[in-house]
Structure formats: C-alpha cells, structure tokens
C-alpha positions in Angstrom: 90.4 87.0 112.0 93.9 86.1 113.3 97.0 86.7 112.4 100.6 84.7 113.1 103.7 86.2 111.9 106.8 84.2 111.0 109.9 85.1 110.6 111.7 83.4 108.2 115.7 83.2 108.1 116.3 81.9 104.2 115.6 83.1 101.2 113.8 79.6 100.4 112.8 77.8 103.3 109.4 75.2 104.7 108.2 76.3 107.9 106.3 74.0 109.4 103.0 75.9 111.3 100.9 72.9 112.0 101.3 73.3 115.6 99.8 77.1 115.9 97.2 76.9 113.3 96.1 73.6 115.6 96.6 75.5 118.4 94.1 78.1 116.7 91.4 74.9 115.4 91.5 73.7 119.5 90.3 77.2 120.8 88.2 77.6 117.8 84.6 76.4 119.3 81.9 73.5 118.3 80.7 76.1 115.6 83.9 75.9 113.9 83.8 73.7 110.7 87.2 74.7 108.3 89.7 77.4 108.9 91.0 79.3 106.2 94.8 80.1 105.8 95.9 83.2 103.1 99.4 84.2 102.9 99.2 88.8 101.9 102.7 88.3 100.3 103.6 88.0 96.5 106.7 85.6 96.9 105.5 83.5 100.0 102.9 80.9 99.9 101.0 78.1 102.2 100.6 74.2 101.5 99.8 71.1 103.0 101.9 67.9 102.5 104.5 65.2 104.4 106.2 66.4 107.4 107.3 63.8 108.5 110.4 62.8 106.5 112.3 66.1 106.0 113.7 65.2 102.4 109.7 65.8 101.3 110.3 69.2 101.8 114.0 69.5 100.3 112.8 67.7 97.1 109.9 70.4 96.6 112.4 73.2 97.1 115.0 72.0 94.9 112.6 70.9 92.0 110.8 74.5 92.4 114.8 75.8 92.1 115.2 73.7 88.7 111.9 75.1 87.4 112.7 78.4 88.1 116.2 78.0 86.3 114.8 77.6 82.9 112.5 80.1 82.7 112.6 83.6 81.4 112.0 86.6 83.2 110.4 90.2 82.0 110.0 91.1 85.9 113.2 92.9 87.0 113.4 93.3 90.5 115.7 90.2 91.3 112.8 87.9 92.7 111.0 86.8 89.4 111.7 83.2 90.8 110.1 83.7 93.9 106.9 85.0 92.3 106.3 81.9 90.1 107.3 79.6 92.8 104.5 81.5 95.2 102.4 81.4 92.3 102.6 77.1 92.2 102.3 76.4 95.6 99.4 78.6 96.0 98.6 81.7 98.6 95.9 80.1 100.3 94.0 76.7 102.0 91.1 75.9 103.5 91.6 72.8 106.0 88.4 71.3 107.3 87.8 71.0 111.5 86.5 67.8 113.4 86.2 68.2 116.9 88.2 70.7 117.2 90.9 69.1 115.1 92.5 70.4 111.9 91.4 66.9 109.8 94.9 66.1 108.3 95.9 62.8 107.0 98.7 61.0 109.4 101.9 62.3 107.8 100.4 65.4 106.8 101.8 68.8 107.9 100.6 72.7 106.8 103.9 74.3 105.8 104.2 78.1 105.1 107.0 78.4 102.0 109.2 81.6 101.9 110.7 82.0 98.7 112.5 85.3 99.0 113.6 86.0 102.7 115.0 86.2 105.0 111.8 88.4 105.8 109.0 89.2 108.5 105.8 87.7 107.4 102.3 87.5 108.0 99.5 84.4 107.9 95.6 85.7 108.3 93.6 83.5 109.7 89.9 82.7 109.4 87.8 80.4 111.3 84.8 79.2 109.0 81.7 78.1 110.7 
C-alpha cells in the first residue's frame, strides 16, 4: 500500500494527481493489473474525467455548489455541503494497468476533489495484481 498526501489550498478545489498515481502504475511491475485509489476523508473524494480543458472542472464545481444550495441540512457542523458533494463524486476508483500504463482515455485525467479545505490530505494506494 502507498500513500500520497495533498495538500489542498481551497475549500473546493480539483487537483489533478494523474501524474503521481502514473508515476506509481510505471514502478508498479508486469504483475500489476489495476490500482485502486480510496480517499480516508468524509468531505474529500477521487474521480476520473477531462483534464484537458480547465472549464470541465469549474463546471463540476459550480453545479455541485448549486446542488448543495437547495438542499437541507440536519448535520451541524458547517460542512453538510461538503459531505454530499464527497458523497457524489465517490471516495474511491479502481483504474485498470496496461503495460505499466494507467489505461485512461485521451482527455482523461484522475482528479482528487477537496470540498472543505484548505486541509492536509491523504490518498491510499493499492496496486491490484
């Protein structure tokens, strides 16, 4: 298992990881088939979709920002948003390996989502064989 931490500097923010989880997939071996991505936080999650035009990634935040504004929170701690935006993108992905390649479709990035930084976080790791 591996771990990278990120550091994000928003309270909502994209951060593209494509390059280190790669970077991971490269060293990972012939035996390697899929690597699994799980994000340990409650308000923070981990997705794959277009990296390469930036308003991709502005249009998913500010649509998860106009969902979040008309619902109704019980949850009182000031980050009820965050949890239900965490909660749609998802805390987890598997991404199959090809030679040592992540296999991602030409404008595809993996993107870790903070939803309530600015914070320290955490992304485990596991290669799957």
């Amino acid at each position: 298992m591996r771990y990278i931490k990120i550091k994000t500097k928003k309270r909502c923010e994209l951060i593209d990881i494509s390059d280190e989880v790669e970077g991971i997939a490269e060293n990972s071996g012939d035996k390697s088939k899929a690597i699994l991505l799980f994000v340990p936080h409650t308000s923070a999650g981990v997705f794959i979709n277009e990296g390469y035009d930036t308003d991709v990634g502005d249009d998913i935040l500010r649509n998860l920002k106009k969902i979040t504004e008309m619902a109704e929170f019980v949850h009182s701690e000031g980050n009820s948003d965050a949890h239900v935006k965490a909660a749609l993108i998802s805390n987890s992905l598997v991404v199959p390996i090809k030679e040592n390649k992540l296999c991602l479709g030409r404008w595809q990035r993996v993107f870790f989502a903070e939803f309530d930084g600015p914070r320290e976080r955490e992304l485990i790791i596991q290669l799957l064989g």
